[in-house]
C-alpha positions as protocol buffer text, in pm:
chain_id: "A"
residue {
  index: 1
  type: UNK
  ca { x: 3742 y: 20469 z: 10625 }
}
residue {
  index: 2
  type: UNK
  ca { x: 3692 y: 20864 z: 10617 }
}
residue {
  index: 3
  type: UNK
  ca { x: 3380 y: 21009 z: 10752 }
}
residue {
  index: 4
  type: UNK
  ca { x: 3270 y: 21358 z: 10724 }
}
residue {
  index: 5
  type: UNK
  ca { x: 3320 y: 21404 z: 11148 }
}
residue {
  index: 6
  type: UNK
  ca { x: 3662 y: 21498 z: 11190 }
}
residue {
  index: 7
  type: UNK
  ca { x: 3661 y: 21376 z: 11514 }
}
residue {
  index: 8
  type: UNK
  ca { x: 3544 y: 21037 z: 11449 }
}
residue {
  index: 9
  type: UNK
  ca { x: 3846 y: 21044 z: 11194 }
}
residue {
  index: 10
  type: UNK
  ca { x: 4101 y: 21116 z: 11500 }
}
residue {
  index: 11
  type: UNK
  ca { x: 3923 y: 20891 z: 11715 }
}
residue {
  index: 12
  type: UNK
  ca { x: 3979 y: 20611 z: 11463 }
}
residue {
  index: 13
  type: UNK
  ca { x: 4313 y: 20654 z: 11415 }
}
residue {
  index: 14
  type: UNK
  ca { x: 4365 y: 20665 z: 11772 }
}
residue {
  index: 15
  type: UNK
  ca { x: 4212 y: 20344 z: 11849 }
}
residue {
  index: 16
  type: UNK
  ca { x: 4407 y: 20152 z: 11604 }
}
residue {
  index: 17
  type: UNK
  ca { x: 4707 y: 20332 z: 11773 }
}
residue {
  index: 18
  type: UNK
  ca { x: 4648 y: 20173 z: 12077 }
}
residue {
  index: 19
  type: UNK
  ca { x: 4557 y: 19853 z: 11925 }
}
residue {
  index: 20
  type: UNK
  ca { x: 4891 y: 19814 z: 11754 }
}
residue {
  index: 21
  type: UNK
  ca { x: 5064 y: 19941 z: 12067 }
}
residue {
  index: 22
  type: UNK
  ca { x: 4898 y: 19689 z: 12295 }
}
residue {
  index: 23
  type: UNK
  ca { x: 4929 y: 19398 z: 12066 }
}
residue {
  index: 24
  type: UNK
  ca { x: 5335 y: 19525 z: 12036 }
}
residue {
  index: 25
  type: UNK
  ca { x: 5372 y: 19516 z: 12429 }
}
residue {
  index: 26
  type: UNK
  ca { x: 5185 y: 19164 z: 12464 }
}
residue {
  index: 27
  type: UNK
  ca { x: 5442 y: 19070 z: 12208 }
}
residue {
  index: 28
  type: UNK
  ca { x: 5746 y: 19223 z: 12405 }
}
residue {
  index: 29
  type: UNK
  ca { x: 5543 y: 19073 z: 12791 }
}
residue {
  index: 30
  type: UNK
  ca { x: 5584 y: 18688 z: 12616 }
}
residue {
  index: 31
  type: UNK
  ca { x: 5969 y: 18749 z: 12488 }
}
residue {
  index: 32
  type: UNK
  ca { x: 6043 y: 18870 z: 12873 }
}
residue {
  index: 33
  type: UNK
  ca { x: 5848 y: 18590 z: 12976 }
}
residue {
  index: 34
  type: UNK
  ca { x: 6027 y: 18337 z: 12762 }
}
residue {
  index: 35
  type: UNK
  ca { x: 6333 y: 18491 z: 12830 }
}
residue {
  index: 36
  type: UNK
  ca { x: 6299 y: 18501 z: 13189 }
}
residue {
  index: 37
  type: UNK
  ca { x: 6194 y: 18119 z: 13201 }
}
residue {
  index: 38
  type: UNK
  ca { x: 6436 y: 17973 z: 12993 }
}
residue {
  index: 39
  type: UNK
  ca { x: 6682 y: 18157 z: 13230 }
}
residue {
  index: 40
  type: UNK
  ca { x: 6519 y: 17952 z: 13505 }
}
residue {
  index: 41
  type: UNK
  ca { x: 6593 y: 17675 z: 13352 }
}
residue {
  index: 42
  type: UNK
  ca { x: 6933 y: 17711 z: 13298 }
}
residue {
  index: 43
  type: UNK
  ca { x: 6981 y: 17801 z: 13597 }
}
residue {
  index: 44
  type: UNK
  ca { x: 6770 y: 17517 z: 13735 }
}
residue {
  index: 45
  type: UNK
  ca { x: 6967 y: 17262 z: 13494 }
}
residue {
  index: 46
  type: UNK
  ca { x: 6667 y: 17160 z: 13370 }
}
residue {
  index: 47
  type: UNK
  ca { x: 6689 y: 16945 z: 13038 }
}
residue {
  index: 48
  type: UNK
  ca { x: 6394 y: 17005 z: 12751 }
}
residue {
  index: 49
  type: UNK
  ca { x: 6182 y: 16742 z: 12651 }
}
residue {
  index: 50
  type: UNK
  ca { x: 6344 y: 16623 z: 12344 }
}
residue {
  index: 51
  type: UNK
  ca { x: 6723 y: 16566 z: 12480 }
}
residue {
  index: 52
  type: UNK
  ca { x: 6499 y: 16388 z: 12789 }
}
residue {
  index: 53
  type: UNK
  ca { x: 6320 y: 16201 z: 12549 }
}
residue {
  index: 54
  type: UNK
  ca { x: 6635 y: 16088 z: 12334 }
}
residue {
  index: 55
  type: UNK
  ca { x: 6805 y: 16001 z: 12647 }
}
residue {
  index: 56
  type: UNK
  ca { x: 6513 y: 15780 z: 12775 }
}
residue {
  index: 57
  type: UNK
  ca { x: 6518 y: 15588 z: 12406 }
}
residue {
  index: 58
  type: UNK
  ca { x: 6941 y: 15523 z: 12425 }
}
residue {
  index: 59
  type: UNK
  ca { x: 6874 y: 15395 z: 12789 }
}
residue {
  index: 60
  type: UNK
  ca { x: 6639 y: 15142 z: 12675 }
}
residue {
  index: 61
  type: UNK
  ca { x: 6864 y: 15012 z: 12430 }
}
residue {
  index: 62
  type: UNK
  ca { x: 7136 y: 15009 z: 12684 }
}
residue {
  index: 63
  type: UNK
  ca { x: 6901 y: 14817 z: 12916 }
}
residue {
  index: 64
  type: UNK
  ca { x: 6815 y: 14551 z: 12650 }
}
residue {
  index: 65
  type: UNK
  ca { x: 7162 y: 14486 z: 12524 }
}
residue {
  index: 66
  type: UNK
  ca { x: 7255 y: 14431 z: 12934 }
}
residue {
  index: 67
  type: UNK
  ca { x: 6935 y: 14186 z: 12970 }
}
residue {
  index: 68
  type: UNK
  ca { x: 7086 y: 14035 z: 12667 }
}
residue {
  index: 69
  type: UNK
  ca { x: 7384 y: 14011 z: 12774 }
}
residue {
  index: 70
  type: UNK
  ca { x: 7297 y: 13857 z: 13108 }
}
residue {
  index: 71
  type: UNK
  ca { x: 7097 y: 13628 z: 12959 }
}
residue {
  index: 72
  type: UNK
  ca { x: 7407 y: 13490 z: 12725 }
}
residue {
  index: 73
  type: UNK
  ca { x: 7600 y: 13478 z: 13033 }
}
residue {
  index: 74
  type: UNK
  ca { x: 7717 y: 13106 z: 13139 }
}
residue {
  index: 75
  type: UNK
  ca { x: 7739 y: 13000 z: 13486 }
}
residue {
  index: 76
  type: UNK
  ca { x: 8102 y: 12922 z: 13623 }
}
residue {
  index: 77
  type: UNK
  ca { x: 8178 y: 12570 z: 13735 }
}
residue {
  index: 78
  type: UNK
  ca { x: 8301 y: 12617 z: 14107 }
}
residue {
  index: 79
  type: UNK
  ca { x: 8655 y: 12419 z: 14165 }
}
């Protein structure tokens, strides 16, 4: 938008300078912050939620299939 104040016209493109530069370093403040968590994590062994959730699911089936398995099971006759 031009106006006929040239220094309304600097001003203007000023601010949207700054705009664009603050929105770029709240962009790069997140990646460090990502970066720097996930780094905890590793570090931390941590696991993420889906290979905890996939491990919870094979457990139960591995629970079942013992419950089943007990539950075939025949006692012994002592000698």
């Amino acid at each position: 938008m031009q106006t006929q104040n040239p220094f309304l016209d600097e001003f203007s493109k000023l601010t949207n300078a700054a705009l664009g530069l603050a929105q770029a370093a709240g962009e790069e403040a997140k990646t460090a912050f990502r970066a720097q968590t996930d780094k905890l994590a590793a570090e931390l062994d941590l696991v993420r939620r889906d290979e905890f959730d996939a491990l919870k699911a094979e457990l139960q089936i591995l629970r079942e299939e013992v419950e089943s398995l007990k539950a075939k099971k025949t006692p012994r006759a002592k000698p």
